[in-house]
N, C-alpha and C positions, 0 to 999 in steps of 0.2 A: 219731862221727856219720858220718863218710863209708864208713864199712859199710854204715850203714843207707840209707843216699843211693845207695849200689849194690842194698842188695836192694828197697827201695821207689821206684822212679826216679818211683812214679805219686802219691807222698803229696801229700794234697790235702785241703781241709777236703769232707764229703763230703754235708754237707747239700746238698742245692738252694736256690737263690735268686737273684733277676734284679738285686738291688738291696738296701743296704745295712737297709734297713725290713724286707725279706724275711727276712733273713740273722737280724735283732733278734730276730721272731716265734718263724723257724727256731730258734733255740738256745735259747730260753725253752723252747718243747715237747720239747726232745732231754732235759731233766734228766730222769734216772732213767726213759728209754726208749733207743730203736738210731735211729742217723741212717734207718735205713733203715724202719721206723714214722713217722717224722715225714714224711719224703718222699714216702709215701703219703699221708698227710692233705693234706700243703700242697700235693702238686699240683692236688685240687680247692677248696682254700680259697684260694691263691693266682689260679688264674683267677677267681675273683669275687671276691674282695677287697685291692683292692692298695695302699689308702691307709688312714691313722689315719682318716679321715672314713666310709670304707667302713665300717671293724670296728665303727664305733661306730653304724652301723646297726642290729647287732646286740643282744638281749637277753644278758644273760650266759645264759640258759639255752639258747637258740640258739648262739651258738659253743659250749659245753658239750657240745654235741650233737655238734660239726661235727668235733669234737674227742677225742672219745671214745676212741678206741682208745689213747690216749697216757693212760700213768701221770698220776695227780695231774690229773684234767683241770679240775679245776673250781678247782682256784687256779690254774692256769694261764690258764683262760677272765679269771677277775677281774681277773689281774694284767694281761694283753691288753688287758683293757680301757681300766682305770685307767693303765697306759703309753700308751696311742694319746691318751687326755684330755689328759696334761701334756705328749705331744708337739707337739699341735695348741695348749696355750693358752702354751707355755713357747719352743718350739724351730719356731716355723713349721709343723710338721705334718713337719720334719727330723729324722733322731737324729745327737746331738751326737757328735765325735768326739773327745772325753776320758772319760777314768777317774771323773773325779767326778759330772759330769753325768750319764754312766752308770747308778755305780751307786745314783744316787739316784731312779732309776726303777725302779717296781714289778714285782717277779721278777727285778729283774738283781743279779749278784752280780760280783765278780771274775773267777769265769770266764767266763763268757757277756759280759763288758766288753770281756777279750782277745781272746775269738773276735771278735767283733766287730770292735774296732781293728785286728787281722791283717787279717782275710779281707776286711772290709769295707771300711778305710779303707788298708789297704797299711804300718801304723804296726805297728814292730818290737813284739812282746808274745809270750807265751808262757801260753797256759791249761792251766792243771794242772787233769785233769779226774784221775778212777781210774786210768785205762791211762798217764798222765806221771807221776803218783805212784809209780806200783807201782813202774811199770820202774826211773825216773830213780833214785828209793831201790836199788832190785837192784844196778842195774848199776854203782852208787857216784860218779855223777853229782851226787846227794843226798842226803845223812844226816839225813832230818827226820823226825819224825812229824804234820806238820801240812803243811796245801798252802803256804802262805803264807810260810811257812818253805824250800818247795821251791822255790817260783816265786821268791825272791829268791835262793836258793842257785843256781837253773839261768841266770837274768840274771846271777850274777857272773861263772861259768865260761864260758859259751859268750859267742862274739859276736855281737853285737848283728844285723849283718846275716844270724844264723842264727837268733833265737829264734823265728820264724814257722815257718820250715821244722821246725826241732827239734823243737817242738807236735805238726808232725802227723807227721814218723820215729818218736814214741815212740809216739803213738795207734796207727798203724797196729802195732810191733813189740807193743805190747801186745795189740790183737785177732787177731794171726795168730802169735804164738810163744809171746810172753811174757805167758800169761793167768793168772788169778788162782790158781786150786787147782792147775793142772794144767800148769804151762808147759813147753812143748817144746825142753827143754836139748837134746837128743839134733839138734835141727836149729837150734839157733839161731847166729848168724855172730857172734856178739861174747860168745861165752863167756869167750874168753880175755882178758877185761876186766869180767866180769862179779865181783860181790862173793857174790850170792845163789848161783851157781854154784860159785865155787871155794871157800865158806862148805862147800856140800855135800860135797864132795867128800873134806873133811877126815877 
């Protein structure tokens, strides 16, 4: 990890958001899109809408709209929705900051929990999204075929006061070296610890 901690000194969850309800919204709309599509929606859906009471102003087929350019928009509109209701009649109109509570709210899953508990609540977590799967498996951090399997293999080995940061050294090494078809061995700084690497090489 402290390679990676030298080549990305700027790793950082890279959604937008002023507040941890932002951050919720934010990573519901990132699935199977780029932080960088969601960033553009939410900047004008975030100035007008900034509480569960606001969204739910809303028709679903109005956020649907507001929302559009983001994959899957119309379960994600539902699921916005029906999460802002149980925030406001369950959690004060707050989102709770555990794992269970979480993810028994509509769209949230394990990784959108962790992002959240990191980035939001400052609470040690590690979300395996694609880019911490791919790599963590390469680089022999994790031998799983399943996330869940990953994300409890990456919390044994690393410490705890790393699993935030580690989240996002592998996001970023996954979108800038170590991408899915085509990864850039020929410049990546931790080859020589690499399994997918020295696998090839054979």
């Amino acid at each position: 990890m402290e390679k990676l901690k030298e080549e990305y000194p700027e790793a950082r969850c890279q959604l937008n958001y002023n507040n941890t309800f932002q951050l919720l919204i934010a990573t519901i709309l990132s699935a199977q899109s780029t932080d960088k599509k969601v960033n553009e929606v939410t900047e004008e859906l975030f100035r007008e809408y900034k509480t569960p009471t606001d969204f739910l102003s809303l028709a679903q087929t109005e956020l649907e709209e507001k929302i559009r350019k983001i994959g899957l928009y119309r379960n994600k509109a539902k699921h916005i929705l029906e999460m802002c209701r149980i925030l406001l009649e369950k959690y004060n109109g707050e989102v709770p900051n555990n794992m269970d509570d979480l993810i028994s709210l509509p769209g949230v899953g394990r990784k959108t929990a962790n992002v959240v508990l990191s980035n939001g609540f400052g609470i040690p977590a590690i979300a395996v999204d694609t880019h911490v799967f791919r790599v963590a498996n390469r680089i022999g951090l994790a031998d799983s075929n399943n996330v869940l399997e990953t994300e409890k293999q990456l919390m044994d080995i690393l410490p705890k006061d790393m699993w935030s940061l580690s989240h996002h050294l592998l996001i970023w090494h996954g979108r800038n070296i170590c991408e899915a078809r085509k990864p850039k061995c020929e410049i990546c700084p931790i080859t020589e610890k690499c399994d997918y690497f020295n696998m090839k090489k054979v």
